[in-house]
LOLO-86968 format. One record per residue: residue number from 0; residue in three letters; x, y, z of N, C-alpha, C in turn. Coordinates in pm, whole numbers, plus 50000, padded with zeros to 5 digits. Last residue first. Example, Ala and Ser with C-alpha at 12.3 -4.5 7.8 and 13.67 -1.06 7.14 Angstrom:
REM residues 2
{nr->1	rest->ser	nu->51285	nv->49775	nw->50708	cau->51367	cav->49894	caw->50714	cu->51290	cv->50003	cw->50787}
{nr->0	rest->ala	nu->51319	nv->49431	nw->50780	cau->51230	cav->49550	caw->50780	cu->51320	cv->49670	cw->50780}
***
This chain:
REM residues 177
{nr->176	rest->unk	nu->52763	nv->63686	nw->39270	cau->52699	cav->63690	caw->39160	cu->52714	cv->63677	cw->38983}
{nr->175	rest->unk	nu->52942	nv->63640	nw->39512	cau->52792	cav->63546	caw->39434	cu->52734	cv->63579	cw->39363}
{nr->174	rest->unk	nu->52985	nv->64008	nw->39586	cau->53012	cav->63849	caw->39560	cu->52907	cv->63729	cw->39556}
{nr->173	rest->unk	nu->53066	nv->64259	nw->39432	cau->52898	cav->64191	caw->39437	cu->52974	cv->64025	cw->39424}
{nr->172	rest->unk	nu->53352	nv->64451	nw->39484	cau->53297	cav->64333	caw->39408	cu->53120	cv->64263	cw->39512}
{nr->171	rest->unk	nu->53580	nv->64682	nw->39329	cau->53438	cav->64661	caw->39386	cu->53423	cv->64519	cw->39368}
{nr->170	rest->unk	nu->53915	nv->64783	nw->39437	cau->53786	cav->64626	caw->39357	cu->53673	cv->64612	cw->39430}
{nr->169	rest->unk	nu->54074	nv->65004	nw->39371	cau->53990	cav->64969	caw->39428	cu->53899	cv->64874	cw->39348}
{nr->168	rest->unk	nu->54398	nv->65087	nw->39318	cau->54330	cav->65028	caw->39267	cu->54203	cv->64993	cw->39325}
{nr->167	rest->unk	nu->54699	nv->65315	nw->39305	cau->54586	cav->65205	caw->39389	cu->54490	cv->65161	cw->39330}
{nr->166	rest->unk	nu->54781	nv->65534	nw->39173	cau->54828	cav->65341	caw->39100	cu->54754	cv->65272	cw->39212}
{nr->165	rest->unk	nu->54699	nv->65797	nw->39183	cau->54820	cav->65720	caw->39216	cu->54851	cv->65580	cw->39233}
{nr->164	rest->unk	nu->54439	nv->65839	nw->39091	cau->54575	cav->65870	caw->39040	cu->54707	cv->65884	cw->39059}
{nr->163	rest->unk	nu->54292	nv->65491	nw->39095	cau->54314	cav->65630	caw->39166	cu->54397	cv->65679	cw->39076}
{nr->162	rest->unk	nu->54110	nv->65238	nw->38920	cau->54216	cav->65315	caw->38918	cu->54247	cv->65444	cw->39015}
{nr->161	rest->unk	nu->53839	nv->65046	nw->38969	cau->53899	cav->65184	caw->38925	cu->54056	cv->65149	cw->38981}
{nr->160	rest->unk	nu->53677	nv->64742	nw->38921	cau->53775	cav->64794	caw->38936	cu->53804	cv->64898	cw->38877}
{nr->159	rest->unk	nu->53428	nv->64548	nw->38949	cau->53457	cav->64643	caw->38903	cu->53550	cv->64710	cw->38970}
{nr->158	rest->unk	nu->53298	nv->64196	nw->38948	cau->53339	cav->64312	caw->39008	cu->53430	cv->64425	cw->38920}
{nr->157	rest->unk	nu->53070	nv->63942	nw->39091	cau->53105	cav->64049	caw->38925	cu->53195	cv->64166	cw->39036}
{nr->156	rest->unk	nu->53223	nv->63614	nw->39211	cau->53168	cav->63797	caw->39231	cu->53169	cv->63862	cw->39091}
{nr->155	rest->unk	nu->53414	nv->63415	nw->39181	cau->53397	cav->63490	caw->39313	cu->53296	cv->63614	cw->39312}
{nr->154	rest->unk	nu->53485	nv->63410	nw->38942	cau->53480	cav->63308	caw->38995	cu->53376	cv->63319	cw->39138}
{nr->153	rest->unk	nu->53388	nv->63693	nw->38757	cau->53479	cav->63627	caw->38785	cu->53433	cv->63501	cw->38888}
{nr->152	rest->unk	nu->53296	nv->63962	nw->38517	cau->53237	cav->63821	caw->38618	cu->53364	cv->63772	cw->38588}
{nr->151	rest->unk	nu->53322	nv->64301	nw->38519	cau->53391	cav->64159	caw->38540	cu->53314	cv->64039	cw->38610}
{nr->150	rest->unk	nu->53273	nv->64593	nw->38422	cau->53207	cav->64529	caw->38506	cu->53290	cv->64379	cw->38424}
{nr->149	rest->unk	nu->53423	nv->64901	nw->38389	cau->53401	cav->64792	caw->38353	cu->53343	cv->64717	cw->38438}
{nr->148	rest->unk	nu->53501	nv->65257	nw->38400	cau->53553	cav->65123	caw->38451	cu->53402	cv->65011	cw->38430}
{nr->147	rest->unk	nu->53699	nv->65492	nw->38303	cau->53573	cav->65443	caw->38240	cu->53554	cv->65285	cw->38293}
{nr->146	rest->unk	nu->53867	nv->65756	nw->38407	cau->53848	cav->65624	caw->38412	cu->53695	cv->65573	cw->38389}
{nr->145	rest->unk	nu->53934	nv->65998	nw->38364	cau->54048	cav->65902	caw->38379	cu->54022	cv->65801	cw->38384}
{nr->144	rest->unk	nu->53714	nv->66165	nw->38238	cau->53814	cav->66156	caw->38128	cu->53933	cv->66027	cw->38184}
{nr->143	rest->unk	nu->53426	nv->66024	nw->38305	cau->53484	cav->66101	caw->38379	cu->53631	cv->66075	cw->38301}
{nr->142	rest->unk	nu->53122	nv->66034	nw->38271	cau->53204	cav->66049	caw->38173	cu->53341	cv->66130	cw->38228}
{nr->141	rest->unk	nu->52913	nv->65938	nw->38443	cau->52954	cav->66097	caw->38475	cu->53079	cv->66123	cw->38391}
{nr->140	rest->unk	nu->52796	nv->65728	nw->38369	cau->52719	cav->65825	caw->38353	cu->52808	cv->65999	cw->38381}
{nr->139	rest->unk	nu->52976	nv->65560	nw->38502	cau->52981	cav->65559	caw->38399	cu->52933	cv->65670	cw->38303}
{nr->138	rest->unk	nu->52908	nv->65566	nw->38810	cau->53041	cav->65606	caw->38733	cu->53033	cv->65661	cw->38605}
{nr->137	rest->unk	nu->52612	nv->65478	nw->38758	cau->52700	cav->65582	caw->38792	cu->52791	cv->65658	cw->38775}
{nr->136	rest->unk	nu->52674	nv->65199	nw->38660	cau->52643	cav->65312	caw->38582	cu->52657	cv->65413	cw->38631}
{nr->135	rest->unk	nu->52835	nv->65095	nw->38871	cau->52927	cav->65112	caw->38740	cu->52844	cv->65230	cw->38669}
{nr->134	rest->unk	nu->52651	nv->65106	nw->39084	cau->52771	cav->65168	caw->39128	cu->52861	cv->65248	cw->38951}
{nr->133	rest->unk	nu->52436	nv->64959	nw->38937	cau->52403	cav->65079	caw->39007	cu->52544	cv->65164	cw->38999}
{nr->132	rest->unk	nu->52633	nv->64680	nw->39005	cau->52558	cav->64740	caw->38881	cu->52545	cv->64913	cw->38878}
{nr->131	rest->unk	nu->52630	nv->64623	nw->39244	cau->52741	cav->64657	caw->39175	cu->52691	cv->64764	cw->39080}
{nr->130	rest->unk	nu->52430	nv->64572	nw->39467	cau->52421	cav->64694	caw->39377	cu->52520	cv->64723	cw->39302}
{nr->129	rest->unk	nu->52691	nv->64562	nw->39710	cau->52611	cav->64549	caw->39696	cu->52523	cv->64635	cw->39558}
{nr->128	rest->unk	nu->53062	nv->64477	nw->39790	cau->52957	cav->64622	caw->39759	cu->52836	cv->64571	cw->39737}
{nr->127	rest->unk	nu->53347	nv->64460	nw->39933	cau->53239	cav->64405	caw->39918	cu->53127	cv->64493	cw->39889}
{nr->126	rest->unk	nu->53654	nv->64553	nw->39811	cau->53550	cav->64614	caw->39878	cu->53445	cv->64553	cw->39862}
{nr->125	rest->unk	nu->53981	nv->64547	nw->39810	cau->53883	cav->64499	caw->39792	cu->53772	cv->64500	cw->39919}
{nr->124	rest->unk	nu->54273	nv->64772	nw->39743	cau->54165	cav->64766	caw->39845	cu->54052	cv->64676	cw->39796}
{nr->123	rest->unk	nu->54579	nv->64744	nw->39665	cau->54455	cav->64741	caw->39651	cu->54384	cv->64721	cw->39751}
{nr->122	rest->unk	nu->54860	nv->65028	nw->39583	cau->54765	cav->64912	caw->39649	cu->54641	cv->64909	cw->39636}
{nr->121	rest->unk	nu->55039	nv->65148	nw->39474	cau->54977	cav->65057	caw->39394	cu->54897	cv->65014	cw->39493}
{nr->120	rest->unk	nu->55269	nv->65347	nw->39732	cau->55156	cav->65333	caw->39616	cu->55143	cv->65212	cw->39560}
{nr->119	rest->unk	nu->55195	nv->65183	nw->40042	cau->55312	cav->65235	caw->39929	cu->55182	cv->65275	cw->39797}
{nr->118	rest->unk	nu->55149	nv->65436	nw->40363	cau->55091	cav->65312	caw->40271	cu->55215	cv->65338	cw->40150}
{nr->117	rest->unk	nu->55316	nv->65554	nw->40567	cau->55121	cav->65541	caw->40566	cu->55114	cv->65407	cw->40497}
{nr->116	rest->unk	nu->55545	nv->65726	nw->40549	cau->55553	cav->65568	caw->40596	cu->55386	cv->65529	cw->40620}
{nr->115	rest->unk	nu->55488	nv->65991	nw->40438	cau->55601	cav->65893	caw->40337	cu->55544	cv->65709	cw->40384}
{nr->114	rest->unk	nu->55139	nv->66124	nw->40406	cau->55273	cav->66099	caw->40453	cu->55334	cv->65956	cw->40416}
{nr->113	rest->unk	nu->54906	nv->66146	nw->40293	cau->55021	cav->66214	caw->40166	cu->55161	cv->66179	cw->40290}
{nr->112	rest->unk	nu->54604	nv->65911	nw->40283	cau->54752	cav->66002	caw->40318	cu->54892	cv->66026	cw->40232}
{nr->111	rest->unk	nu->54304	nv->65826	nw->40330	cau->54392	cav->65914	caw->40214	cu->54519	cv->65977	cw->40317}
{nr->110	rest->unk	nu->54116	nv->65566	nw->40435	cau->54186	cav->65658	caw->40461	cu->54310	cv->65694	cw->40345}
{nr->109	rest->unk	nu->53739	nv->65509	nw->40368	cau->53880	cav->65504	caw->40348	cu->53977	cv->65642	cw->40374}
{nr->108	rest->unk	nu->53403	nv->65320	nw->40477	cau->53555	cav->65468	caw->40479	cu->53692	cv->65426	cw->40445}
{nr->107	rest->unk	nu->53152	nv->65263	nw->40389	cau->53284	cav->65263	caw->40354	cu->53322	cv->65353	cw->40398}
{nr->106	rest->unk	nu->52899	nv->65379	nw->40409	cau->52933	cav->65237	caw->40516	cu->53091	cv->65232	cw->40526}
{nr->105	rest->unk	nu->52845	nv->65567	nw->40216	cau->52731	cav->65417	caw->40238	cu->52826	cv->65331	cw->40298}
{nr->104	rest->unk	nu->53169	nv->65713	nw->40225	cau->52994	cav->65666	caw->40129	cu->52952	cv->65534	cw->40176}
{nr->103	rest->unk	nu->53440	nv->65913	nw->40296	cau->53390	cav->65784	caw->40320	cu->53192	cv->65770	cw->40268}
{nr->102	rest->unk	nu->53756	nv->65964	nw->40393	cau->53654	cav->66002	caw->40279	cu->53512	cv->65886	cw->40319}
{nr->101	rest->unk	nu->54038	nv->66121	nw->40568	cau->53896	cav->66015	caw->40531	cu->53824	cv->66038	cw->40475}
{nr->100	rest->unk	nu->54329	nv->66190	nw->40549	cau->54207	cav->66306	caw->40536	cu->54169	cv->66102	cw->40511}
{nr->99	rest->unk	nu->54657	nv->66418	nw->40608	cau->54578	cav->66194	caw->40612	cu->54419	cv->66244	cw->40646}
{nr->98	rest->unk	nu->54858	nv->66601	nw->40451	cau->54741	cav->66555	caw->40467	cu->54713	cv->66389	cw->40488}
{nr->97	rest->unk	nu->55199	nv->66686	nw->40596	cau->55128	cav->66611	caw->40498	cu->54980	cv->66597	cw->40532}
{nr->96	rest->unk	nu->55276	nv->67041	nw->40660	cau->55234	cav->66899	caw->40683	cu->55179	cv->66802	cw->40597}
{nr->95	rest->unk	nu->55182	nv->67300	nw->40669	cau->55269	cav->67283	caw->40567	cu->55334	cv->67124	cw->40588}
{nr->94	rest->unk	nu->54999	nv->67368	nw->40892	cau->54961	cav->67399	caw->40756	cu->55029	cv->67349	cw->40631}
{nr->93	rest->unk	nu->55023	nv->67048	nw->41075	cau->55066	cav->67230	caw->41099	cu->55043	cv->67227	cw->40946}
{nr->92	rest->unk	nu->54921	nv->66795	nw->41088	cau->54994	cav->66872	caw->41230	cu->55025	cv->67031	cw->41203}
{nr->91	rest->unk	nu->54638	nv->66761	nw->40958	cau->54759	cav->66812	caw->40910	cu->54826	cv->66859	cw->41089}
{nr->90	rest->unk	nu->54315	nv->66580	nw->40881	cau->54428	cav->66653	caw->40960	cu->54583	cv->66644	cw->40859}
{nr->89	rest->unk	nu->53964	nv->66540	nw->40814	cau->54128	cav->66567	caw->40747	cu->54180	cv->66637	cw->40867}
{nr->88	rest->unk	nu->53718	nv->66313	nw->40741	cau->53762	cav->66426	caw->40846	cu->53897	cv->66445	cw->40788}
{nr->87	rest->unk	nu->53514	nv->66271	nw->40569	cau->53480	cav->66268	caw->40715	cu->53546	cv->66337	cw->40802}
{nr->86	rest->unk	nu->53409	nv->66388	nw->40248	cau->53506	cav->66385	caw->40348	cu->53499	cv->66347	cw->40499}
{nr->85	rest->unk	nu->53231	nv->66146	nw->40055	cau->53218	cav->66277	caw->40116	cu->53351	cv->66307	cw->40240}
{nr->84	rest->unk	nu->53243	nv->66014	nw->39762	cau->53248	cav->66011	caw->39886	cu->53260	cv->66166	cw->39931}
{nr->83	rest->unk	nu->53215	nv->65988	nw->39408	cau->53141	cav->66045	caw->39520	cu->53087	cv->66029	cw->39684}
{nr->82	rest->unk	nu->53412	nv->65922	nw->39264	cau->53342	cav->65789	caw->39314	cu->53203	cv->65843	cw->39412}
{nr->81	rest->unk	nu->53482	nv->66215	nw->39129	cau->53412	cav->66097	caw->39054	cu->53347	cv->66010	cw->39152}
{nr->80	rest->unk	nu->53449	nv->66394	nw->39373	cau->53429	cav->66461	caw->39251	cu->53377	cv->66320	cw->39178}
{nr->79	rest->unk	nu->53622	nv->66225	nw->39592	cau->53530	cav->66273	caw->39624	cu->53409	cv->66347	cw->39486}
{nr->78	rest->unk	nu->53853	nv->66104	nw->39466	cau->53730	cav->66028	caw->39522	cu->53596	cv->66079	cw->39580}
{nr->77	rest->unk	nu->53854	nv->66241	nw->39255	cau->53878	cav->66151	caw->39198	cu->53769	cv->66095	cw->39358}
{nr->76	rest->unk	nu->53900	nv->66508	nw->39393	cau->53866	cav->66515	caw->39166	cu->53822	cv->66370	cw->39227}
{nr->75	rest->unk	nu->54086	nv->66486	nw->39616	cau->53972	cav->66540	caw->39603	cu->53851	cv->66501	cw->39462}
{nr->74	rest->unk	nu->54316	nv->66435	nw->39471	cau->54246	cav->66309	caw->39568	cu->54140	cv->66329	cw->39577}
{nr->73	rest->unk	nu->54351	nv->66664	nw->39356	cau->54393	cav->66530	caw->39259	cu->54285	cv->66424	cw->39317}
{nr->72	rest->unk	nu->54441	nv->66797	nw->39560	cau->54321	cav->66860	caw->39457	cu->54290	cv->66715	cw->39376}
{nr->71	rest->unk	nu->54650	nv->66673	nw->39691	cau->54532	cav->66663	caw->39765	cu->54423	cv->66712	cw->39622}
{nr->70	rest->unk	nu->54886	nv->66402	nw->39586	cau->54810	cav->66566	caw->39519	cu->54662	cv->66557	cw->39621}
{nr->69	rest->unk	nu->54949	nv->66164	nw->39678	cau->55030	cav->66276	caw->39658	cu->54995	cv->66439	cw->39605}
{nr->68	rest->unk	nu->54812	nv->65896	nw->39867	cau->54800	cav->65973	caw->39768	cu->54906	cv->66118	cw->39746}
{nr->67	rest->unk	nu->54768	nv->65573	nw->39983	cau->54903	cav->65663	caw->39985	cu->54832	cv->65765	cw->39820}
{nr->66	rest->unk	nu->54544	nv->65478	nw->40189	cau->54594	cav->65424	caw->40049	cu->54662	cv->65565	cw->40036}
{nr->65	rest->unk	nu->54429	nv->65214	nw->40395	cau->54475	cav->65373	caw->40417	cu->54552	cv->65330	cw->40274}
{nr->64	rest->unk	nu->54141	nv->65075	nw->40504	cau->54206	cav->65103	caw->40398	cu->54275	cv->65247	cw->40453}
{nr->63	rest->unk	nu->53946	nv->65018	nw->40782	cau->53967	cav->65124	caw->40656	cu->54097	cv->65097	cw->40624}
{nr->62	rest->unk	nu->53700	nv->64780	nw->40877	cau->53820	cav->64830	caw->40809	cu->53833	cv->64963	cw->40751}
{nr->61	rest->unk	nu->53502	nv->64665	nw->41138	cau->53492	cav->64741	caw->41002	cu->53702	cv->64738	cw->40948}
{nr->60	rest->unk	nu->53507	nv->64528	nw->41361	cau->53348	cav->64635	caw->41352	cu->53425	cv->64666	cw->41217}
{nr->59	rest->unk	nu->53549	nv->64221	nw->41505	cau->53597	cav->64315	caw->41400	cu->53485	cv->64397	cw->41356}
{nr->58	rest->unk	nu->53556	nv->64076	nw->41786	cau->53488	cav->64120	caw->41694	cu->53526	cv->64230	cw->41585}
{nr->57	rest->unk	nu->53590	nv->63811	nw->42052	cau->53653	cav->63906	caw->41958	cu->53561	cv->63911	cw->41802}
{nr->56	rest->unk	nu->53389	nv->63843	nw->42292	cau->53418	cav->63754	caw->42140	cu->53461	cv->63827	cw->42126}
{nr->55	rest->unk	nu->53332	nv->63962	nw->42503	cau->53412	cav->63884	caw->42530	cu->53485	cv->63813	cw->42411}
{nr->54	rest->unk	nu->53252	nv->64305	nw->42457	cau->53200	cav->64141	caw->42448	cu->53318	cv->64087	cw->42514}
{nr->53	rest->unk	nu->53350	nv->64525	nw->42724	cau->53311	cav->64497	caw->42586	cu->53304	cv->64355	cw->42595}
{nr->52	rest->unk	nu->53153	nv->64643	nw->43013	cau->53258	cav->64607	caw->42946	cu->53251	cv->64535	cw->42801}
{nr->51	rest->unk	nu->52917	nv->64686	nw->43084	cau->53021	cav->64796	caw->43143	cu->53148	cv->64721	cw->43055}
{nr->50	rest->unk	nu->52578	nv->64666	nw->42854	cau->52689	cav->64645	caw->42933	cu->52804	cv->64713	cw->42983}
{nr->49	rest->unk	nu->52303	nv->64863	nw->42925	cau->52452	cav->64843	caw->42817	cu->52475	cv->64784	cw->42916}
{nr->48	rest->unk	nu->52112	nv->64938	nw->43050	cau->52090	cav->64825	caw->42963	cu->52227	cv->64779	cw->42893}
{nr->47	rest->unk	nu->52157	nv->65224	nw->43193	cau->52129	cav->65074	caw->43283	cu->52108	cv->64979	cw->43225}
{nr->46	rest->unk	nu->52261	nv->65348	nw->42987	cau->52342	cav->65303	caw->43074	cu->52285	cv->65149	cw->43162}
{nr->45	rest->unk	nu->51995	nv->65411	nw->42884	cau->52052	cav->65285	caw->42793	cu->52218	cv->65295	cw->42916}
{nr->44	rest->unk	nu->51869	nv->65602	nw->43090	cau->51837	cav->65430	caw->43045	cu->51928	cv->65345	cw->42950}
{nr->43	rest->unk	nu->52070	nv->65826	nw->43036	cau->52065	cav->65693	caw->43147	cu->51976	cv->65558	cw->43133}
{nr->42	rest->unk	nu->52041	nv->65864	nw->42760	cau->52135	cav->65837	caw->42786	cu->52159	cv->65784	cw->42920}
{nr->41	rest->unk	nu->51662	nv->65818	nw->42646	cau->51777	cav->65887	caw->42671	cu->51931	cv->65839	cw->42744}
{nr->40	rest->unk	nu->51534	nv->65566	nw->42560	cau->51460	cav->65717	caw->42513	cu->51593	cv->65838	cw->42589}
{nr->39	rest->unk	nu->51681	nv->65379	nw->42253	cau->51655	cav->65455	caw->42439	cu->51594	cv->65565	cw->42456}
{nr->38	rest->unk	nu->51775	nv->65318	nw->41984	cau->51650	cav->65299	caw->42066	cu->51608	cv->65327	cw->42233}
{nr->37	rest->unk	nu->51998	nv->65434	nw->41913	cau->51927	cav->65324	caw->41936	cu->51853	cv->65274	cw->41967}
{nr->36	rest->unk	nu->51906	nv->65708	nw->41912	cau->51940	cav->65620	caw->41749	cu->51968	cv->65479	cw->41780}
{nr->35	rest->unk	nu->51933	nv->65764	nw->42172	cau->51818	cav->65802	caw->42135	cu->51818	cv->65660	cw->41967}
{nr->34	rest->unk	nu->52209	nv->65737	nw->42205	cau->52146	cav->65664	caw->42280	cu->51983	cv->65626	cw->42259}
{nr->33	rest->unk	nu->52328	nv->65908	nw->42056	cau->52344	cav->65759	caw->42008	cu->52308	cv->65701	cw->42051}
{nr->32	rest->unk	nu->52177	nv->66144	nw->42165	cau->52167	cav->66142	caw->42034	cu->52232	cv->65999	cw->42032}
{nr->31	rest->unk	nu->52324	nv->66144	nw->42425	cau->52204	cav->66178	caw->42406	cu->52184	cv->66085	cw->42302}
{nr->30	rest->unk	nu->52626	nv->66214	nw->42348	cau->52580	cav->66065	caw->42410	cu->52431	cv->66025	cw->42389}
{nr->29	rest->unk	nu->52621	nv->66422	nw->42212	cau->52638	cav->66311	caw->42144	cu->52604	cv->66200	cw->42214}
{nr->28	rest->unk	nu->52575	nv->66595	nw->42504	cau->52454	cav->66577	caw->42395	cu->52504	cv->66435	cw->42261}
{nr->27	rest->unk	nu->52796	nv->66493	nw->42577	cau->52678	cav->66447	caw->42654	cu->52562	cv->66460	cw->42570}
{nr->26	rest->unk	nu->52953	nv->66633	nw->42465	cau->52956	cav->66481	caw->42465	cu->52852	cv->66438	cw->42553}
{nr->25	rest->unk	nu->52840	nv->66903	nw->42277	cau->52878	cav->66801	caw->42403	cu->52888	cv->66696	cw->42375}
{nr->24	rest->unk	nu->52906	nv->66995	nw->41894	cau->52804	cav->66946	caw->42032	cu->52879	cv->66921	cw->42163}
{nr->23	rest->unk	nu->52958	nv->67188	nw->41640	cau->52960	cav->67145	caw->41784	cu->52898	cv->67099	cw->41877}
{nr->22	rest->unk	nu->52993	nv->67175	nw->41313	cau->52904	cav->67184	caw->41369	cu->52945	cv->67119	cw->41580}
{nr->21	rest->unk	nu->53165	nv->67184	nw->41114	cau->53220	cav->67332	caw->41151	cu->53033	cv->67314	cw->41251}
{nr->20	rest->unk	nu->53236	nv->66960	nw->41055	cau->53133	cav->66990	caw->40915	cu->53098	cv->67121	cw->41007}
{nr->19	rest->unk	nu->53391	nv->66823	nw->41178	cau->53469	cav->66865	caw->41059	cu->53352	cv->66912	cw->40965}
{nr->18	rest->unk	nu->53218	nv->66803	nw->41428	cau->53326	cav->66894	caw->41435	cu->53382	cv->66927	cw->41301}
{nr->17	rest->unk	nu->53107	nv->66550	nw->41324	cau->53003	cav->66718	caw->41282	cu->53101	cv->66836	cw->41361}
{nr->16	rest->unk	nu->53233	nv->66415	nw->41366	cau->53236	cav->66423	caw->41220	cu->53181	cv->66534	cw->41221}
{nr->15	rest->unk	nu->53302	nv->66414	nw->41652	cau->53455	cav->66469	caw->41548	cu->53347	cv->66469	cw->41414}
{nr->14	rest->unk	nu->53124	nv->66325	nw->41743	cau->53168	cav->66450	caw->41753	cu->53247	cv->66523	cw->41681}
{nr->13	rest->unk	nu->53116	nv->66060	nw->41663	cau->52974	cav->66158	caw->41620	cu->53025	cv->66299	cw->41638}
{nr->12	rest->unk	nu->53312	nv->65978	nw->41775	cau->53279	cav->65938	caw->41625	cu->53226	cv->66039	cw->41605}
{nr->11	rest->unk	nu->53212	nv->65961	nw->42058	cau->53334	cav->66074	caw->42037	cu->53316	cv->66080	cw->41889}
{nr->10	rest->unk	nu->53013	nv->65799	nw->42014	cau->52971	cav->65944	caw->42064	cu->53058	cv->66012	cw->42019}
{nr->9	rest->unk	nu->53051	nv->65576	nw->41971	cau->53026	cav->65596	caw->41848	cu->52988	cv->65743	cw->41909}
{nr->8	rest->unk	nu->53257	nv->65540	nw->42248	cau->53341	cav->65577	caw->42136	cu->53218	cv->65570	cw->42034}
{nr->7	rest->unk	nu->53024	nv->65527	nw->42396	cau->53094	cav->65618	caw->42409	cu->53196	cv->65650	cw->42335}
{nr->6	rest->unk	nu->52944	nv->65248	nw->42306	cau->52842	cav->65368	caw->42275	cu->52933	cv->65516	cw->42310}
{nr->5	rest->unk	nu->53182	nv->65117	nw->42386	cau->53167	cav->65115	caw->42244	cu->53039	cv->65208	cw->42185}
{nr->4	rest->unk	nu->53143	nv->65122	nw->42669	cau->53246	cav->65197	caw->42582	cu->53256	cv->65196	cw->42441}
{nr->3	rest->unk	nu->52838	nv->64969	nw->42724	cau->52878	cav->65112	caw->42715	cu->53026	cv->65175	cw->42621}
{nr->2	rest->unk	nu->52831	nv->64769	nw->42426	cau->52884	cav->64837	caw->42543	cu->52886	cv->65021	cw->42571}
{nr->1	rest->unk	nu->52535	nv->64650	nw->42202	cau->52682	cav->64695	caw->42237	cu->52690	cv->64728	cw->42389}
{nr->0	rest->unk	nu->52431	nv->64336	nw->42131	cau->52415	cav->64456	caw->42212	cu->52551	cv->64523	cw->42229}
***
């Protein structure tokens, strides 16, 4: 069961993404709406069922990856154009600023930044995926001139590895299989 403050941060979540898709709500109507998508029929009943404070277990809700890119049109082509993520959100402190923009598909988000101390280039991100298969033909199907990527059985998982166009590397991998 989550917490109230953990229903009130997937509210602010909810605000900012349909803020970057030029759509506005309240935070009261976002509260509405994550209260409803869980099953409440509105935002005071699921107050009187949440808890007021977070678990007690420490819990890890997710990762993102922040992976160092240098051409926004470039970043765009490649994760949004080939792997086909969709943007979640991009900032810049002022027009002539570096971009740190999120991209993110079916569960994954990753973070893209063009500032110096973010990330170094080459890095890898390993990504537990499901449906490897599915993922490669995909790819594969859209004959994309930088990268034609492969499927690997290995010890641990079949997995498939791209390339960005800045030397990061993302490892899909279907583990146990």
């Amino acid at each position: 069961m989550f917490s109230s403050d953990q229903v009130k941060s997937m509210a602010r979540k909810l605000r900012a993404a349909l803020a970057a898709e030029n759509t506005d709500i309240s935070h009261a109507t976002a509260l509405e709406l994550i209260a409803k998508s869980l099953g409440f029929s509105d935002w005071n009943t699921a107050t009187a069922t949440l808890s007021v404070t977070a678990p007690k277990e420490i819990e890890f809700t997710g990762c993102s990856p922040i992976l160092r890119i240098f051409d926004e049109a470039k970043a765009r082509e490649f994760y949004c154009g080939f792997l086909g993520f969709e943007v979640a959100f991009e900032h810049r402190h002022t027009a002539d600023l570096p971009l740190y923009m999120a991209v993110e598909r079916e569960g994954l988000q990753l973070h893209l930044s063009e500032h110096h101390g973010d990330a170094s280039p080459g890095s890898n991100a390993f990504i537990p995926t499901t449906n490897l298969l599915a993922l490669q033909r995909e790819l594969s199907d859209k004959n994309y001139v930088f990268n034609r990527p492969k499927l690997e059985k290995l010890p641990w998982g079949l997995q498939m590895q791209v390339h960005d166009p800045f030397g990061n590397r993302l490892r899909f991998c279907e583990q146990g299989s």
